[in-house]
C-alpha positions as CSV (number, residue, x, y, z in Angstrom):
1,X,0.0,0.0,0.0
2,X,3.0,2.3,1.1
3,X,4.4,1.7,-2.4
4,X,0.9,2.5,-4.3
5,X,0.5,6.1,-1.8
6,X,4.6,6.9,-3.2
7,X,3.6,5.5,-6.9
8,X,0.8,7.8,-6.8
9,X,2.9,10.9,-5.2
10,X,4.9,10.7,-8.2
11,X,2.6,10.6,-10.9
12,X,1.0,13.2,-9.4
13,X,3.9,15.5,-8.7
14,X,4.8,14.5,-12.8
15,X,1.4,15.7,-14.2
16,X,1.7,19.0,-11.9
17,X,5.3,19.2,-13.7
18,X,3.8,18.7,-16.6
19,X,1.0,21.3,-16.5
20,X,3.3,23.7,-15.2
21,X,5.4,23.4,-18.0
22,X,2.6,23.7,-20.4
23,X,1.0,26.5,-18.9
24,X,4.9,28.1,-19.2
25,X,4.9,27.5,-22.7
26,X,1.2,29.1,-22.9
27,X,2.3,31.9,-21.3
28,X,5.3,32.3,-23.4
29,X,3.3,31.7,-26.6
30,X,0.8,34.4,-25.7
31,X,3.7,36.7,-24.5
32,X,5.6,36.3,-27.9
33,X,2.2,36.8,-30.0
34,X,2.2,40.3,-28.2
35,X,5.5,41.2,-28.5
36,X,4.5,40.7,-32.4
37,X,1.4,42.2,-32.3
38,X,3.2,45.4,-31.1
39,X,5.8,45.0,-33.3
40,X,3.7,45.2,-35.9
41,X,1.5,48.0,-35.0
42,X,4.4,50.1,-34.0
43,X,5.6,48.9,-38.0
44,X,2.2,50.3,-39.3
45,X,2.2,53.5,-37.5
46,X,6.0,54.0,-38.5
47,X,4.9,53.2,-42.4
48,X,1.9,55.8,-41.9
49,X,4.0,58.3,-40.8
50,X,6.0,57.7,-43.3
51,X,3.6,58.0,-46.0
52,X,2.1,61.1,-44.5
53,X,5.1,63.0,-44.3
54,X,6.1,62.0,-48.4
55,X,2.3,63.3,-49.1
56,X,2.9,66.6,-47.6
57,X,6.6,66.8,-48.2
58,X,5.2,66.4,-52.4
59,X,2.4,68.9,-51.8
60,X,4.8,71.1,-50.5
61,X,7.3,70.7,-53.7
62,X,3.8,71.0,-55.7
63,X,2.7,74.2,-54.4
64,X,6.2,75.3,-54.5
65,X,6.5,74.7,-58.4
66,X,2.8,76.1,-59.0
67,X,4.0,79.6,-57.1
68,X,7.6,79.5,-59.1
69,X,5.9,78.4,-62.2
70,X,3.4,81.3,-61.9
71,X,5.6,84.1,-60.9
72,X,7.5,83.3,-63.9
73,X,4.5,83.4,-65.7
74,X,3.7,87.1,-64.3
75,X,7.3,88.2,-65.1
76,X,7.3,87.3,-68.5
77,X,3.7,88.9,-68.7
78,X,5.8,92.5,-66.9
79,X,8.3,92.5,-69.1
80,X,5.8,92.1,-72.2
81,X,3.7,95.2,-70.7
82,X,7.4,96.9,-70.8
83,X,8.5,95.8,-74.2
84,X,5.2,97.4,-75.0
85,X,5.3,100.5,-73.8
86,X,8.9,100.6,-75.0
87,X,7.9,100.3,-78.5
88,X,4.5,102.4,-78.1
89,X,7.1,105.4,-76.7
90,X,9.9,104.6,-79.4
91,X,7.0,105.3,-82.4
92,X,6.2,108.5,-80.8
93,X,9.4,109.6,-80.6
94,X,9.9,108.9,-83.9
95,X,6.6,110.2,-85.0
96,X,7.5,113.8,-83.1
97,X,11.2,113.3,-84.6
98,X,9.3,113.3,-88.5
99,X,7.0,116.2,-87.3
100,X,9.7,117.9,-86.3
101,X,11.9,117.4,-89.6
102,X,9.2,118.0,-92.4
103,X,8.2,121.2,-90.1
104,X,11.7,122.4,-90.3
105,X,11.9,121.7,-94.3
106,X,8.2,123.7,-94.7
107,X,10.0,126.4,-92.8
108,X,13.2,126.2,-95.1
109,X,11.4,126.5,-98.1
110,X,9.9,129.4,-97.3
């Protein structure tokens, strides 16, 4: 009987070993699936910051271009409004120079 009591102690104290082990591994299992699980969130929140930052950093070249593609546009369209006025004033000049000249040649002949 003494023998069955220690045969018994032993098998029990082997399946409590043995639950204790696979409640270790359990707990292990679940603590490396959260490990992952942040891992990978922190991954997706990295990649989304990420993308948002690219977004804005191409709007920000966008609207750059757009503003140094339109103040080209307006300098181009002053210097037009110059070359312009330019002329306009060159043909009245010239206009008052012949004036001036076939005036001078009425008064030399008489």
């Amino acid at each position: 009987q003494r023998k069955a009591q220690l045969q018994e102690k032993r098998l029990e104290e082997a399946e409590r070993r043995e639950q204790r082990k696979v409640r270790c591994r359990e707990r292990r299992a679940q603590r490396l699936e959260q490990h992952w699980r942040t891992s990978v969130a922190r991954a997706e929140k990295r990649l989304a910051t990420e993308e948002l930052r690219a977004r804005r950093d191409a709007a920000r070249v966008a609207a750059e271009l757009a503003r140094k593609e339109r103040e080209a546009r307006e300098c181009r369209e002053r210097e037009m409004k110059r070359e312009k006025k330019v002329a306009a004033m060159e043909q009245r000049a010239e206009a008052n120079w012949r004036r001036r000249q076939s005036s001078a040649s009425t008064l030399k002949d008489l």
